[in-house]
C-alpha positions in Angstrom: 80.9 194.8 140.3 79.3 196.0 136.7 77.4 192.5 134.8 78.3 194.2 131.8 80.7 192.4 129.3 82.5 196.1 128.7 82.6 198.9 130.8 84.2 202.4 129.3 84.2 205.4 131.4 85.5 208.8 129.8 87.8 206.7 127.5 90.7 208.9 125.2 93.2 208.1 122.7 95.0 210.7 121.0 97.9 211.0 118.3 100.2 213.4 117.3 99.7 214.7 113.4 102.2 217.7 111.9 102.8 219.0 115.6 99.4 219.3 117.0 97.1 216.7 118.9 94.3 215.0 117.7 91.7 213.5 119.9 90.6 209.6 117.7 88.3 209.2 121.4 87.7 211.9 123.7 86.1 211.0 127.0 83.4 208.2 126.4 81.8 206.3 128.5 79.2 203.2 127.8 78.6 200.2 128.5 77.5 196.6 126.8 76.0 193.9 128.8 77.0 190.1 128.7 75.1 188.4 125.8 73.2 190.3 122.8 74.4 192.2 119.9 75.2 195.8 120.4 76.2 198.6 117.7 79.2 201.2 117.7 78.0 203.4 114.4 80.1 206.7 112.9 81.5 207.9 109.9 85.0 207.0 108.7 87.4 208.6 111.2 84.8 209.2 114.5 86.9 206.9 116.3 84.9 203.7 116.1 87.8 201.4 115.2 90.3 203.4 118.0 87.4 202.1 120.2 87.1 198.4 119.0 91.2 197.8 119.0 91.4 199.3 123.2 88.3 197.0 123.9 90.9 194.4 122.3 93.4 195.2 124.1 95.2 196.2 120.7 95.8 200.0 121.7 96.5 201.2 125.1 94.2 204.1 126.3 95.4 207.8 127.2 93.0 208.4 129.8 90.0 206.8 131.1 89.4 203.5 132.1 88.0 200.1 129.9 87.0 196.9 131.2 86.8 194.0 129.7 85.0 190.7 131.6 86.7 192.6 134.4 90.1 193.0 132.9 92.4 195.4 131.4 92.5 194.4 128.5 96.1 195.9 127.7 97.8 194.6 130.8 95.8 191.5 131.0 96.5 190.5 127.5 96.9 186.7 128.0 93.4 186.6 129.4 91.9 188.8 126.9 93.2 186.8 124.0 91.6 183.7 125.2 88.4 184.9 126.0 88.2 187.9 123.1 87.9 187.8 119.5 88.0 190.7 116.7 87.2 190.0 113.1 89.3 192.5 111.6 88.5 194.6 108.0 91.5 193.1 106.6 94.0 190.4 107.8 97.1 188.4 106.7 96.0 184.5 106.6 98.2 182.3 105.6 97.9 182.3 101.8 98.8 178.7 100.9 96.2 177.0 103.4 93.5 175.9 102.6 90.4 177.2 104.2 89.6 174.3 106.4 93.5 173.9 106.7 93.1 177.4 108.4 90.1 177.0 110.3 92.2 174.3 112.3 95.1 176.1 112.7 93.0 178.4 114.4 91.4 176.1 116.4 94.6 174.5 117.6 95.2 177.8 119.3 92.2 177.2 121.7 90.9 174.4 124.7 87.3 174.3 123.8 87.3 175.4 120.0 84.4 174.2 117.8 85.3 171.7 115.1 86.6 173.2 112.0 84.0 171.4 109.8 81.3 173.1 112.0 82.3 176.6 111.1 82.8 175.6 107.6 79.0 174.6 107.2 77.9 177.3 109.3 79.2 179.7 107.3 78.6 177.9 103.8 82.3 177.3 102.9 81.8 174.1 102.2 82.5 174.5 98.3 85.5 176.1 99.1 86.7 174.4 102.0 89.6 172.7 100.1 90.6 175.5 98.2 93.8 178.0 98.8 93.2 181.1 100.6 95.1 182.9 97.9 92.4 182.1 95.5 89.4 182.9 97.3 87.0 185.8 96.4 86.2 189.0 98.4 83.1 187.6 99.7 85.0 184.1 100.6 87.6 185.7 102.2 85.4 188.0 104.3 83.3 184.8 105.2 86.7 182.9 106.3 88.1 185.8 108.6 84.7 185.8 110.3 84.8 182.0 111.0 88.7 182.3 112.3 86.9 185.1 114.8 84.2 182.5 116.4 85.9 179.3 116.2 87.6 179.9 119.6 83.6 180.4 120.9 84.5 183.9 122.2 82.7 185.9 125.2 83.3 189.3 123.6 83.0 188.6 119.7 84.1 192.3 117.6 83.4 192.4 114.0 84.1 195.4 112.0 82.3 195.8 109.3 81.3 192.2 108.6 79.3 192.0 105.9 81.1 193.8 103.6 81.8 192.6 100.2 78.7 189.7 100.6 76.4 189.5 98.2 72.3 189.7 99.6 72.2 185.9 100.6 75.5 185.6 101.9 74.5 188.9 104.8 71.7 187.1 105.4 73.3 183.7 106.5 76.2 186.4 108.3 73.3 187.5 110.2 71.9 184.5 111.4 75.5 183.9 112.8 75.7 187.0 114.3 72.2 186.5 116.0 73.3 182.9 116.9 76.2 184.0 118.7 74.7 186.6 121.0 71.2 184.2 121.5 74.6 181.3 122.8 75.8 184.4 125.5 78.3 186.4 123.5 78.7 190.0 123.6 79.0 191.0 120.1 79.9 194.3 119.3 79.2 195.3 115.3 80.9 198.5 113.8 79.1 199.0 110.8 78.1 201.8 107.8 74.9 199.5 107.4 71.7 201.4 108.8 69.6 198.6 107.3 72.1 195.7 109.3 72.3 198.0 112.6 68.5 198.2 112.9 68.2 194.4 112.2 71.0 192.6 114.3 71.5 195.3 117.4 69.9 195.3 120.9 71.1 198.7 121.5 74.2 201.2 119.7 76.2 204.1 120.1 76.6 206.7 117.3 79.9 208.6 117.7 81.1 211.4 116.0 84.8 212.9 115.9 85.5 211.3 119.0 82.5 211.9 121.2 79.0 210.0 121.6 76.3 212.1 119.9 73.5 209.7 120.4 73.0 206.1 122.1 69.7 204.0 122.5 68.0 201.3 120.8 67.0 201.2 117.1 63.7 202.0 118.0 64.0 204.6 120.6 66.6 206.4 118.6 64.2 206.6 115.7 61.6 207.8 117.9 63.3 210.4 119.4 65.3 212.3 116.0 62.7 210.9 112.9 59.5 213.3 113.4 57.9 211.3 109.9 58.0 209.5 106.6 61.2 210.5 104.3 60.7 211.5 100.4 63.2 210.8 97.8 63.6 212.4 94.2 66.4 214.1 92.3 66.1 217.8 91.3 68.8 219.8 88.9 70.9 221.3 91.0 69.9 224.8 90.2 66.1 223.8 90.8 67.6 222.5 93.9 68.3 226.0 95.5 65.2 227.2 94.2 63.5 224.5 96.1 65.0 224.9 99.2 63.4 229.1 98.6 60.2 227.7 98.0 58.3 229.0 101.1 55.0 226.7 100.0 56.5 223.7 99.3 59.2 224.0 102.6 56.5 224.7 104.5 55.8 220.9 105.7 59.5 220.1 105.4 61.0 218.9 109.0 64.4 218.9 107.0 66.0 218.6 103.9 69.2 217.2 101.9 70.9 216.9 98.9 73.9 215.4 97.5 75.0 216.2 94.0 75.9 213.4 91.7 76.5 215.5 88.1 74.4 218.4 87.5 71.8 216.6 89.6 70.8 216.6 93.0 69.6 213.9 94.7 67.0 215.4 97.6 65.8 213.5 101.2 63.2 215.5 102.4 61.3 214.2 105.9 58.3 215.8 106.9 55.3 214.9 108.9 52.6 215.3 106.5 53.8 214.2 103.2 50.5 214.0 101.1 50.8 218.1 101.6 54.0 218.3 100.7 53.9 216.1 97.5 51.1 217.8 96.7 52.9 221.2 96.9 55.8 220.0 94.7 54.1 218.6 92.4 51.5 221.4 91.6 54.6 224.2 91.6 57.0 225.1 89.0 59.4 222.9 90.2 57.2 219.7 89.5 58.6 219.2 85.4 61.8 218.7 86.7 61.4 216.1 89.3 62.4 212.4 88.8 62.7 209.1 90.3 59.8 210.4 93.0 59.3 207.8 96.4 58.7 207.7 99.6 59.6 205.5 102.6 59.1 205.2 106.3 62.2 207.1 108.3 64.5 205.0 110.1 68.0 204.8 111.3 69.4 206.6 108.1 67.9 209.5 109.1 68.8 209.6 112.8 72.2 208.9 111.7 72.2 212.0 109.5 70.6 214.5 112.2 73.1 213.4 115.2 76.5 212.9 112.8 76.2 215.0 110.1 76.6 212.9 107.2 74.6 211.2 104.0 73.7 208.4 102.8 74.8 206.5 99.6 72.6 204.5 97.0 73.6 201.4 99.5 72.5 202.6 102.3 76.1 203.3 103.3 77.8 206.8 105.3 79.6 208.9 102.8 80.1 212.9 104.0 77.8 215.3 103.1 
């Protein structure tokens, strides 16, 4: 018998849209162990959160097989429930509660749940621990659907995009959580657009891509294995764009290049493994006047992410489609 927390093999769901099939999963197969914080990462609609809601027992598989601490987790429900927990996007809480109100409805549901005050301090709700769930902010609300997720101490935590709509200091406390609870024994599985949170919180992920697995590893063996350098950033008009990517001089030290238009600007990624020649290329051609906002960083997950799912990166770091 596996040690792993969850066990897929060849795992599908599919749907039926305007008379013709479409595949959400299409024959995964990986596995998490028990404890540690592990990543599912893909753009919207790759089938991440088809993934998360059969590993909750939420969606029942076409084909395949999942295991959850051993059990189905569709036929063994009553288990699951007790012993699983998913931290939603969005939810319907009970608007007129108040938050601590809430936290111990939730904990009423469970034998061994922490103390509702506990997970109020943990998660710095104090200030708003007496107020109405209707009048929370984004960032509140966010914070109060991940405390109604680890109250019940869960084996297999899922959170789904968990730090969105927090402002900088707010992730960070999120993030000690999130470390807490796997460092305590919990697998917790993050789906998340955050390169900059994957690489930080998870022990090992799996980028999928319309359906399938297109890369899996840890942060730092991924990046070792796609990023061949440091990455370059500057925008370009977009007509000096094409020109650039003609430029058989500057491209010559270029491992790849992208560009994503924002106006009648083009804002250019550029990795390359020897990027003093190549700045010093671009910057003694033609194409030098009309370069702006010129940096460079070390590669990382952002630019795995791009190579093995096909997509860009926004100003926050987040997947948007090329």
């Amino acid at each position: 018998m596996s040690d792993s927390a969850v066990v897929a093999r060849e795992l599908r769901k599919t749907y039926t849209r305007a008379g013709s099939t479409f595949h959400a999963v299409d024959g995964i197969s990986f596995e998490f162990p028990s404890s540690g914080v592990y990543g599912l990462l893909g753009p919207n609609g790759a089938g991440k959160s088809t993934t998360l809601e059969m590993i909750a027992g939420l969606r029942k598989p076409d084909g395949g097989s999942i295991r959850v601490l051993g059990l189905d987790p569709f036929t063994d429900r009553g288990a699951i429930t007790r012993r699983v927990s998913i931290q939603p996007q969005k939810a319907a809480l009970f608007q007129h509660q108040t938050v601590l109100e809430l936290l111990q409805t939730w904990a009423a549901f469970y034998p061994d749940a922490r103390k509702a005050d506990e997970v109020v301090e943990t998660l710095d709700l104090g200030q708003s621990a007496h107020t109405r769930v209707a009048k929370l902010s984004g960032g509140q609300t966010q914070r109060l659907l991940i405390g109604a997720s680890i109250i019940s101490s869960p084996d297999v935590l899922i959170l789904d995009e968990p730090s969105a709509g927090l402002d900088p200091n707010a992730r960070d406390d999120l993030w000690r959580v999130i470390r807490s609870e796997g460092a305590r024994g919990a697998t917790v599985i993050l789906s998340t657009h955050s390169m900059e949170e994957a690489e930080a919180l998870c022990e090992f992920l799996v980028i999928v891509n319309e359906g399938t697995i297109v890369a899996s590893g840890t942060p730092h063996g991924l990046i070792s294995e796609y990023v061949t350098g440091s990455e370059i950033y500057f925008d370009i008009s977009r007509t000096r764009f094409g020109e650039l990517q003609e430029h058989p001089e500057v491209m010559e030290t270029a491992t790849s290049i992208a560009g994503t238009d924002s106006g009648s600007r083009t804002a250019v990624i550029v990795e390359t493994s020897h990027s003093d020649r190549f700045l010093e290329r671009l910057m003694g051609s033609p194409l030098a006047a009309d370069v702006q906002n010129l940096k460079m960083g070390s590669a990382g997950l952002d630019s795995v992410f791009r190579k093995v799912a096909g997509r860009e990166l926004d100003d926050e770091g987040r997947v948007s489609d090329r």
